[in-house]
C-alpha positions in Angstrom: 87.1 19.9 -87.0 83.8 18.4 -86.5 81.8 19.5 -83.3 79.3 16.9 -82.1 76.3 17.8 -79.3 77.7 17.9 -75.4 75.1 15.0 -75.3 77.4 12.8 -77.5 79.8 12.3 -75.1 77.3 10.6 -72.5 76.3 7.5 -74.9 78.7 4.7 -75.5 78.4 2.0 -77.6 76.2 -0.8 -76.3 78.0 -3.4 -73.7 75.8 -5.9 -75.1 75.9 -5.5 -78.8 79.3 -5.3 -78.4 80.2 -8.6 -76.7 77.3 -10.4 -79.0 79.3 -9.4 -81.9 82.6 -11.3 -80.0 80.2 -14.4 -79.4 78.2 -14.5 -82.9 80.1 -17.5 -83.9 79.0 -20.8 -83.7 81.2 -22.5 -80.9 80.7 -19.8 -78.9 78.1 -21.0 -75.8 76.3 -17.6 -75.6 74.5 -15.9 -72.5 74.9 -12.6 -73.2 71.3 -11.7 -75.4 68.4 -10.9 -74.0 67.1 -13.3 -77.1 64.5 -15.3 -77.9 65.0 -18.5 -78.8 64.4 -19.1 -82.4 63.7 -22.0 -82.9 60.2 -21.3 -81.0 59.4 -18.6 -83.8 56.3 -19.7 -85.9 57.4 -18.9 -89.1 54.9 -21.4 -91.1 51.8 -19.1 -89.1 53.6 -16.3 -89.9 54.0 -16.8 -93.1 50.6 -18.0 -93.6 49.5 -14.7 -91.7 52.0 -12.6 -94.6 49.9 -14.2 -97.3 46.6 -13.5 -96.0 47.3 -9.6 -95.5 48.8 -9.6 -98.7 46.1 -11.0 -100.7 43.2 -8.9 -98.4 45.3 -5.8 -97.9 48.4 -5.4 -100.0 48.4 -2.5 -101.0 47.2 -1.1 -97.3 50.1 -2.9 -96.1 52.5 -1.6 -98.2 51.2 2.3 -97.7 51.8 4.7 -95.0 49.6 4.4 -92.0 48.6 6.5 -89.2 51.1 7.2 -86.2 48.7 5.8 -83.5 48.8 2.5 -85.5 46.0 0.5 -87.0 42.4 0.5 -84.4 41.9 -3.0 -84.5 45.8 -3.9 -83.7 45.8 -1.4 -80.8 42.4 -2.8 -79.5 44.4 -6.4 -79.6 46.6 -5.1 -77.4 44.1 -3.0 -75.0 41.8 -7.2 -74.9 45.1 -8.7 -73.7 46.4 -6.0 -71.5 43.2 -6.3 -69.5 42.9 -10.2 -69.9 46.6 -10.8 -68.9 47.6 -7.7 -66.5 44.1 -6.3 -65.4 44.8 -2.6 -67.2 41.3 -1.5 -68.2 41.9 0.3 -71.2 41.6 1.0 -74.9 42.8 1.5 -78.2 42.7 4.9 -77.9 45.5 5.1 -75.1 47.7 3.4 -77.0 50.1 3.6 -79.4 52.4 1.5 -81.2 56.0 2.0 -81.8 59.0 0.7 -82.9 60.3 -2.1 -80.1 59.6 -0.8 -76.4 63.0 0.5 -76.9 61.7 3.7 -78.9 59.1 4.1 -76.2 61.9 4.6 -73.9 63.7 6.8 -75.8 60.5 9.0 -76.4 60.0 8.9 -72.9 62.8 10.6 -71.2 62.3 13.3 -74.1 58.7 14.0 -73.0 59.5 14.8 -69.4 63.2 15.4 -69.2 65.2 18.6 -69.6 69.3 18.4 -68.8 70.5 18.3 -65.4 67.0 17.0 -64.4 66.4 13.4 -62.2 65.4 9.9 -63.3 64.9 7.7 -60.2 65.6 4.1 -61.3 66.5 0.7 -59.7 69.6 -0.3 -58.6 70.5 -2.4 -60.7 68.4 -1.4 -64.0 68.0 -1.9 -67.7 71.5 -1.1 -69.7 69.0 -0.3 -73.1 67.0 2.5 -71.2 69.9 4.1 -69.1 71.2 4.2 -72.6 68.2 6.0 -74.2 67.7 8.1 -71.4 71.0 9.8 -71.4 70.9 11.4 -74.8 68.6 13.8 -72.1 71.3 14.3 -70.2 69.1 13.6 -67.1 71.2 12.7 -63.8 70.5 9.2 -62.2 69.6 8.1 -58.6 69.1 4.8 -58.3 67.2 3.6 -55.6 68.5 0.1 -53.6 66.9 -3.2 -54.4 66.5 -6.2 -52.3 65.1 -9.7 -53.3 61.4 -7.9 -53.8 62.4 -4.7 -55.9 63.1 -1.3 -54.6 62.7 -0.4 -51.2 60.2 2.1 -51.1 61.3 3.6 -47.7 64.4 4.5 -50.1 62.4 5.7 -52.6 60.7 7.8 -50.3 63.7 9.7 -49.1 64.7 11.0 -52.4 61.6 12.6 -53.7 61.1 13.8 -50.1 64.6 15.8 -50.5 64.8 16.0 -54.3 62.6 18.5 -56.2 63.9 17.5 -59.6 63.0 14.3 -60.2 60.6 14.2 -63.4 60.4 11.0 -64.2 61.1 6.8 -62.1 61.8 4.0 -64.4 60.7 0.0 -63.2 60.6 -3.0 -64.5 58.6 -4.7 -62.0 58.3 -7.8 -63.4 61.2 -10.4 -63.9 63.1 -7.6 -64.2 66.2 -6.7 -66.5 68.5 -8.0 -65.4 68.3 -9.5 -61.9 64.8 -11.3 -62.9 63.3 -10.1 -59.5 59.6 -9.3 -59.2 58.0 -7.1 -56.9 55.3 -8.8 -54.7 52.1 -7.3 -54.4 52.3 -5.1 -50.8 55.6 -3.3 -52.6 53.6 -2.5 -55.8 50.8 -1.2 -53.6 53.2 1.0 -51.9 55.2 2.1 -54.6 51.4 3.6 -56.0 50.6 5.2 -52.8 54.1 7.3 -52.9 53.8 7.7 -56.6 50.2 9.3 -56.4 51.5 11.2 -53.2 53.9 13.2 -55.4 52.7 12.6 -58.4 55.4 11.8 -60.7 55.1 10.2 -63.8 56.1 6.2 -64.1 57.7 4.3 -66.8 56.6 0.4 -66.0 58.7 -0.9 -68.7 56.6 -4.9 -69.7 58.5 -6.6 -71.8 58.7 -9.8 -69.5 55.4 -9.7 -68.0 53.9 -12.6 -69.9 56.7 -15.4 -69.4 55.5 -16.2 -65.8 57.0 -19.9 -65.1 55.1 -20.6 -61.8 52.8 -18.6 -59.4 50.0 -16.1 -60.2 49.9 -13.5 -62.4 50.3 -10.4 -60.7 48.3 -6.8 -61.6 50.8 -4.3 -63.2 51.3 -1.0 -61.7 48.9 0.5 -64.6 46.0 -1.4 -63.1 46.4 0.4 -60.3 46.9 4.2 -61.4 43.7 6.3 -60.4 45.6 9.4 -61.6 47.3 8.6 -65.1 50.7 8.7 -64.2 52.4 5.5 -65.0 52.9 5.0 -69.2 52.9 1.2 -69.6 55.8 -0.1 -72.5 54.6 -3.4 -74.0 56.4 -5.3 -76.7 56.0 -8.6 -78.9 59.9 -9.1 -79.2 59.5 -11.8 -76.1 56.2 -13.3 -77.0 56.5 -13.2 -81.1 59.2 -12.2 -83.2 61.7 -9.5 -82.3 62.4 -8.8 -86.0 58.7 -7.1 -86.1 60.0 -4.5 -83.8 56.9 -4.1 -82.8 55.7 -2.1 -79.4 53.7 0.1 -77.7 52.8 2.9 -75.6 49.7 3.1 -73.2 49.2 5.9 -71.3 46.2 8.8 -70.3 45.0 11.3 -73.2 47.4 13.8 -72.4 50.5 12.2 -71.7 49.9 10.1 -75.1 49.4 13.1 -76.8 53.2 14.1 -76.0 54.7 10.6 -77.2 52.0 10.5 -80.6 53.6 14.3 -81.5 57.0 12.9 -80.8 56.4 9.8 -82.7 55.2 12.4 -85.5 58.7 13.7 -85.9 61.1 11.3 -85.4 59.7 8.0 -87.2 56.2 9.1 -88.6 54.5 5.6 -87.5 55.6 1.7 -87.2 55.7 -0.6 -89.7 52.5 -0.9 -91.4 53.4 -4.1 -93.0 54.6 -5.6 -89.4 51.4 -4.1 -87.3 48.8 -5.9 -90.0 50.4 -9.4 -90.0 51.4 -9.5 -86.2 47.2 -8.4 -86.1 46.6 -10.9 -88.6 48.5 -13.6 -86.8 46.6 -12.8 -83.5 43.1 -13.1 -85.5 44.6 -16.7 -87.1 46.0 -18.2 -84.6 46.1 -18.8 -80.4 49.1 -16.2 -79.3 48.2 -18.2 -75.7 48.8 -21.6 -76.9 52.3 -20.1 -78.4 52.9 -18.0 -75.4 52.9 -21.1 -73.2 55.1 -23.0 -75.4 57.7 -20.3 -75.0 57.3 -20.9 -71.2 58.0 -24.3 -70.9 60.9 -24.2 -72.9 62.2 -20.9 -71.2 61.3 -22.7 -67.5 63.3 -26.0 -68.6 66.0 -23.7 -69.3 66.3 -21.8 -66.3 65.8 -25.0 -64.1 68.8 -26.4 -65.8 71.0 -23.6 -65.5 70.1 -23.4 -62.0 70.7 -26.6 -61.2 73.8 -26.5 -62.9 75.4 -23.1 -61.2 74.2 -25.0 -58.0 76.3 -27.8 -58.9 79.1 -26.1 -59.8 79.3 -22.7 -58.9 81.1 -22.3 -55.2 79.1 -20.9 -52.4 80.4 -17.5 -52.8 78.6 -16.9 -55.9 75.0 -15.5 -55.1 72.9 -15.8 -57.6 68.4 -14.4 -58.1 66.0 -17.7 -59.1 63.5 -15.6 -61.4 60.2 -16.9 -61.5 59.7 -15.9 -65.0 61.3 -13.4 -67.9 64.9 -14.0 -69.2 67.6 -13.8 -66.9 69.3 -14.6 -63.6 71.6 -11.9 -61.6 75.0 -13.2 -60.6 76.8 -11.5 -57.3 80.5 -12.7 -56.7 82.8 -11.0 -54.4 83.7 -7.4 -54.8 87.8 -8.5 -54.9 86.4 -10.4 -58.4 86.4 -8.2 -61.7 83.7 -9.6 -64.2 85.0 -7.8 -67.2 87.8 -9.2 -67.2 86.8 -12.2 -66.5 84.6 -12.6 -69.3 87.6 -11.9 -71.6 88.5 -15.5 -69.7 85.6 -17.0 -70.3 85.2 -15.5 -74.2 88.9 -17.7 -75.0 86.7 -20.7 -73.4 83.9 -19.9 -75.5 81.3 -18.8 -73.0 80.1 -15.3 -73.5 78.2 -13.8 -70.7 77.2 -9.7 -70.1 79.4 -8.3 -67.0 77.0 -6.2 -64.9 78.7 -2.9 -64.6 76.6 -1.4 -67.2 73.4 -2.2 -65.4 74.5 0.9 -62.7 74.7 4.6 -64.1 77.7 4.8 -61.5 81.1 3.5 -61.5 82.0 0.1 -60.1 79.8 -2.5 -59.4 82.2 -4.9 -61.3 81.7 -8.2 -60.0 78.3 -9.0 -60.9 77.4 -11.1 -64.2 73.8 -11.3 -66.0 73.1 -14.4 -67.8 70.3 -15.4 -70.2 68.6 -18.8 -70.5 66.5 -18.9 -72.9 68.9 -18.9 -76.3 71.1 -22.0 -75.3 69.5 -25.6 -75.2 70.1 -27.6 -72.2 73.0 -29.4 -73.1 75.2 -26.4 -73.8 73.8 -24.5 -70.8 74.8 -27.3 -68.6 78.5 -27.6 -70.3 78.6 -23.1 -70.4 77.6 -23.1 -66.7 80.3 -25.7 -66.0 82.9 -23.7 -67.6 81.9 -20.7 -65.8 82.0 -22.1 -62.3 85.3 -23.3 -63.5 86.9 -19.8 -63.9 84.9 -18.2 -61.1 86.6 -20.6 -58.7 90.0 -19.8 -60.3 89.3 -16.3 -59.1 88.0 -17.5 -55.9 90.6 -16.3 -53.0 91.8 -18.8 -50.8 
């Protein structure tokens, strides 16, 4: 008989993946993804950028690489960083991975050990609770209102809990109750951080789809003591299929996720860093970037309008300012897994939020995604929905 590792038992198949695989077919009204919408992918630049490496550096592009990734593409990153989120860095504190997703997964291996704690927020990203329990790490996860975690909660545990190694954020539009923190709680949440000096994961993926309001300075911007590691990605402002990331963090810390980058993938895709780099050098990411926005903020206004409409008033739902997503609460006598079975012989897919919580329970809350659906078919999805959560409405 086959024995697997204890830590097998601790990862599930994704919720997500899962219920994306249900809905990947074409009359089914899907907001499930996290996905770009593809039809705002510039595949003629791209392609245009493909050719150019190809005739300048083919054979570069087709060759191993370095782990760190390619100076110039990692400077690209450090010019926008500062430009778009006030981080003063540079290449040299960054590296490039895989998707954001890998710097997760490397991150919970460079400070965790089994049985030790990850502080994150409550709710939080399925994808990294995912990643970090193959560490076998436990979870607290710290109470959220309409700005983020409270930091007085925040406070309490690291006051009484001598274990924690490592807090995970997504501060901006996060995944998946698209809340952002306002600037007072980010300034708080640095004063506790450098008070007991544990390392931050400020997981970015989001940061750059702001709808409305001013940009707000990441976490990183603010660290005098090189504790939070930034995660940055071009799935949301590119092409997801790139898989493209990165890492920025101080010398020593990226020293710890370059060696583990060493030995579990060697580098990136050489080929994917050099056109994304190219494409950046070609073309206006800004100008594309914007165009992303006011499709995404058409969407969202639409589907809020429309679960205004016709969702009843017990239904609480987030309105995100930017990112992907909107965070659906209904009351706790309502079970959203089953539900969406409901909804999936409608043909409206949506993600039930139990996953989002490292605990049990927590089953009547529902994330949805605008961005994938065009506004016609978020208006009739929506409608459908607010149908079958008043059916399970109690009188």
């Amino acid at each position: 008989m086959i024995k697997f590792a204890s830590r097998m038992n601790l990862l599930k198949g994704s919720a997500i993946r899962e219920l994306l695989a249900l809905a990947n077919k074409p009359e089914v009204l899907s907001f499930a993804g996290g996905m770009p919408a593809p039809e705002l992918f510039p595949v003629d630049k791209i392609k245009a950028a493909t050719t150019a490496v190809m005739d300048e550096q083919g054979k570069v592009a087709l060759q191993y690489s370095s782990t760190n990734g390619f100076e110039h593409f990692r400077q690209q990153i450090a010019d926008r960083m500062e430009a778009k989120l006030q981080i003063k860095t540079k290449a040299d504190n960054i590296l490039i991975t895989s998707g954001s997703q890998q710097g997760l997964d490397y991150s919970s291996r460079v400070f965790c050990n089994p049985g030790d704690t990850i502080i994150i927020e409550s709710p939080s990203y399925l994808g990294a609770l995912n990643a970090f329990k193959a560490c076998e790490p436990n979870f607290v996860a710290i109470p959220t209102d309409g700005d983020g975690m409270i930091m007085e909660e925040l406070e309490k545990v690291l006051a009484t809990n001598d274990r924690v190694k490592m807090i995970y954020v997504i501060p901006d539009f996060q995944n998946p109750s698209g809340r952002t923190w306002p600037l007072e709680r980010r300034k708080a949440f640095m004063e506790i951080v450098n008070k007991y000096e544990i390392p931050v994961i400020e997981d970015n993926p989001y940061g750059e789809l702001r709808f409305e309001g001013e940009f707000l300075p990441a976490l990183k911007s603010m660290d005098t003591k090189g504790l939070v590691v930034f995660l940055g990605t071009f799935s949301k402002i590119l092409a997801p299929g790139y898989r493209l990331g990165w890492v920025c963090a101080d010398g020593e810390i990226l020293a710890k996720y370059n060696f583990l980058a060493q030995a579990a993938s060697l580098q990136a895709s050489t080929e994917a860093q050099l056109v994304v780099s190219k494409f950046i050098d070609m073309y206006d990411l800004d100008e594309h970037v914007a165009s992303i926005k006011d499709c995404y903020r058409k969407r969202r206004d639409v589907m809020l309008e429309t679960m205004q409409k016709e969702f009843p008033p017990e239904a609480k739902f987030t309105f995100p300012n930017g990112g992907l997503f909107t965070w659906v609460e209904l009351p706790e006598y309502i079970n959203t897994k089953e539900m969406a079975q409901e909804c999936l012989k409608r043909n409206v897919a949506y993600v039930p939020g139990d996953g989002f919580f490292p605990d049990e329970g927590h089953n009547n809350c529902i994330r949805l995604n605008y961005s994938c659906m065009p506004e016609e078919k978020i208006v009739k999805g929506m409608t459908i929905l607010g149908e079958v959560i008043k059916e399970h409405i109690k009188k």
